[in-house]
N, C-alpha and C positions, 0 to 999 in steps of 0.2 A: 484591444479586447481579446480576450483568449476565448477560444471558439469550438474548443472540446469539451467546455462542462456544459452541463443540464440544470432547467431550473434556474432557479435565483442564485444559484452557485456562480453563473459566470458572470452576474458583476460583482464578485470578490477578488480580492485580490489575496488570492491563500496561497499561493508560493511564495509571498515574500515576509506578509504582515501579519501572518496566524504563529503559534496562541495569541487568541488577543489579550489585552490588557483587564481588560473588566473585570470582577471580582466572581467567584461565583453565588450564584442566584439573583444577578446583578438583572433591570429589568429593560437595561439599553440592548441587548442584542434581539430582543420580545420587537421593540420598536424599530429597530431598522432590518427586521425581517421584514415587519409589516410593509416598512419603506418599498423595500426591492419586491415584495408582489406586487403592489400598486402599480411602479415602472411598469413591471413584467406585463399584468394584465392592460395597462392601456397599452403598450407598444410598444415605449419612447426611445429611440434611436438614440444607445449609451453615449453615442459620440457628441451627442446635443443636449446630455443633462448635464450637470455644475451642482456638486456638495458643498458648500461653505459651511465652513464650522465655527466654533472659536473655542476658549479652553476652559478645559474641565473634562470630565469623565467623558461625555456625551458627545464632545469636540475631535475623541478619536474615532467618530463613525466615520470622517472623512477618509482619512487613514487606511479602511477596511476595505474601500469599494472602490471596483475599479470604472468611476467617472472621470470627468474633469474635477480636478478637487482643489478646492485652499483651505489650509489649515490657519485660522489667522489669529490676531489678537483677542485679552479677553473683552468683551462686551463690543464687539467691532464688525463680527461676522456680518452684520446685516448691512455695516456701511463697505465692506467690502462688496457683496453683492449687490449691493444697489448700482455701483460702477461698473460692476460684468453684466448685470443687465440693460444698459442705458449702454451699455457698447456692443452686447450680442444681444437685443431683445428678441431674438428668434430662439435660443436656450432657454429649458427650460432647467431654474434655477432655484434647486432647495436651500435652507438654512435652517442648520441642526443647532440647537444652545439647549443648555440647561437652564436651569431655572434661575440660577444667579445671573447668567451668563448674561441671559436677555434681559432681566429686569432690574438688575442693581447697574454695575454699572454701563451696561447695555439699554437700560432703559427709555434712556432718550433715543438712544436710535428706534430701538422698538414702535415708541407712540409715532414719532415721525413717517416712518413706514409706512405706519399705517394709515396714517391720514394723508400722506400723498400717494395708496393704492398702486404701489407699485407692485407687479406682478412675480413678488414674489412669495413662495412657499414655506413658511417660518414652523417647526417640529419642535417644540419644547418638550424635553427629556425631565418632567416634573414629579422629582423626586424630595423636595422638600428641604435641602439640604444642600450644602459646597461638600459634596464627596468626594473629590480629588487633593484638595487644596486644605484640609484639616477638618472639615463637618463644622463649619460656622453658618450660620443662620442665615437662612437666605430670605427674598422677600415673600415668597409661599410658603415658609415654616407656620405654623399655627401653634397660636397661644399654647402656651403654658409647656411646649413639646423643648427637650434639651437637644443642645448644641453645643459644642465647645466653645464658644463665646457667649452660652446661657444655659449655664451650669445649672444654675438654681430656675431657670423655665423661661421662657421667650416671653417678656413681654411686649412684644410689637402686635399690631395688626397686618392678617398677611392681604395679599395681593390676590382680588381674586382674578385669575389672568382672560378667562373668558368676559367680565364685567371693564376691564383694562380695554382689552383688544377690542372689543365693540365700543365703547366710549371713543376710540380715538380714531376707528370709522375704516377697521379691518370691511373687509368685502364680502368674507367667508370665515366663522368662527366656527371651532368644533371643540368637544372635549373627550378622550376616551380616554381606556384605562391598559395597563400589559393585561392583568385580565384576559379580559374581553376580547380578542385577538380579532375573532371573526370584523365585528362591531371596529374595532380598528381599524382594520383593512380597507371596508367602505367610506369612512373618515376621512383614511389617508387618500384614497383614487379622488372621493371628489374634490377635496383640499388642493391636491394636485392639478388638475382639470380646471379648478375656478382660474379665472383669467382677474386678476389685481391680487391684493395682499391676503393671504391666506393663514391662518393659525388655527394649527392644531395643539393642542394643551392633554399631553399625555401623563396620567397618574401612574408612576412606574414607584416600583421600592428598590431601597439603598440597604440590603440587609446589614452590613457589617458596619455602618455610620451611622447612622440616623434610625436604623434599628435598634443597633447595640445599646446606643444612648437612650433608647426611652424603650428599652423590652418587650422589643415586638414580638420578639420570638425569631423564627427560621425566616427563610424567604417564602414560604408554603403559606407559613401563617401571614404575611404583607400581603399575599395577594387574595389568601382570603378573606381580607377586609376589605379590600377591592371589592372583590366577588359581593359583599354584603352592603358596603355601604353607599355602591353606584348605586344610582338611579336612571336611566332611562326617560328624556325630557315626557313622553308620552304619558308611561306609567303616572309620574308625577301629579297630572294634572287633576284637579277633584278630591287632590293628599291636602290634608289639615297642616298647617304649620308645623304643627306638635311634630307632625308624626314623618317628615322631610329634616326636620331640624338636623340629625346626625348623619346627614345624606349629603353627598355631592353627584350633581348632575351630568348626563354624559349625552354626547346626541349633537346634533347640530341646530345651533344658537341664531347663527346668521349666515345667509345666504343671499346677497342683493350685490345687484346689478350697480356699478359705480362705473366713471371714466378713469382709466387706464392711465398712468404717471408718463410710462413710456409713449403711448400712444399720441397722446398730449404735448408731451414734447415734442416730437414728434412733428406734432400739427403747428407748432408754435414755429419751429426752424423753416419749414419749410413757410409760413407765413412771414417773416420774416424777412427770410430772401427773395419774395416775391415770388413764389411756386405754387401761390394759391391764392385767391383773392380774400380781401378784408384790409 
């Protein structure tokens, strides 16, 4: 760690890996700003945190920061760190994907994760789109929106990743937006904090892909739809269908207490060997 900068500045790695890559108005630097306060304000000893990434846009936050880092395959990042944590479970261990990253063909990893609560921290960069790899339709693109692989409109149904992650018995679900930053920020720290599987589902914009294709306008105007068409799980409640319908929610979903993947194993080795009775 470099030990003369101030701020979220010193877990960068800017001597070697700035400019970065991202586009401008892109809404992945909004979210692994958010990242590095979180660290900052709980404390966490850089030497003890793990980025795992995998590919796509959002997979070179590993890249930027100066943790322990793996840059790994597409859709795999989560079974990478599943193995660094079942061999360090004293690291605390993020995993940054996009929105293809984790749900197409990372998907299986993802639901598994989550239903064996393993303690790790899953940050989806959900921007709607494969914005690295050509702007093809990912599993959270929404009807009738173009892609380069749905020129004439997307007829699939998307994913919705918070109704995913809690069906397959995440520990801790949340959703926010680049927006919202503040509202982030507390997302991110307790996300981080919770002890088992953790997902945050970040609504970021892709101005120059997934903009361009369905004329969004600037990056000002993506996130003024942010601004507009978040909702706040609280606000919500007492709203008529009608009047939620062109809304997405944002807030924390789930919050419960589960047995710990690691933990459990854990208890199983050592039962095992005879280190504890049963």
């Amino acid at each position: 760690m470099t030990q003369d900068k101030e701020g979220i500045y010193k877990y960068l790695r800017t001597e070697k890996k700035f400019p970065l890559m991202w586009c401008s108005g892109c809404g992945n630097g909004i979210v692994l700003g958010s990242t590095l306060r979180a660290i900052d304000t709980i404390g966490l000893d850089a030497n003890q945190v793990a980025v795992v990434s995998g590919i796509g846009c959002s997979g070179r936050a590993s890249t930027y920061v100066d943790f322990n880092t793996l840059h790994t395959t597409h859709g795999r990042a989560l079974t990478f760190a599943t193995g660094l944590k079942l061999a360090r479970p004293e690291m605390t261990v993020l995993v940054v994907m996009g929105d293809g990253d984790a749900l197409a063909i990372g998907g299986n990893h993802f639901i598994h994760s989550a239903r064996r609560n393993i303690d790790l921290t899953a940050i989806i960069y959900n921007n709607y789109i494969y914005g690295m790899t050509g702007g093809q339709i990912s599993p959270t693109t929404p009807p009738q929106m173009i892609a380069s692989t749905a020129r004439a409109g997307n007829i699939e149904a998307a994913f919705d990743v918070v109704k995913l992650a809690e069906a397959a018995g995440a520990s801790f679900v949340a959703r926010g937006t680049a927006f919202h930053v503040n509202q982030l920020d507390e997302l991110m720290e307790k996300a981080i904090r919770k002890k088992g599987f953790s997902v945050l589902d970040v609504i970021t914009q892709c101005p120059p892909i997934y903009g361009r294709y369905n004329r969004l306008g600037s990056a000002t105007n993506m996130m003024r739809w942010q601004e507009e068409h978040a909702l706040e799980l609280d606000e919500a409640e007492g709203l008529s269908e009608e009047e939620v319908k062109d809304k997405f929610l944002t807030g924390v979903f789930v919050d419960e207490e589960r047995p710990e993947y690691c933990e459990e194993y854990e208890r199983l080795v050592n039962r095992v060997q005879g280190k504890e009775g049963g």
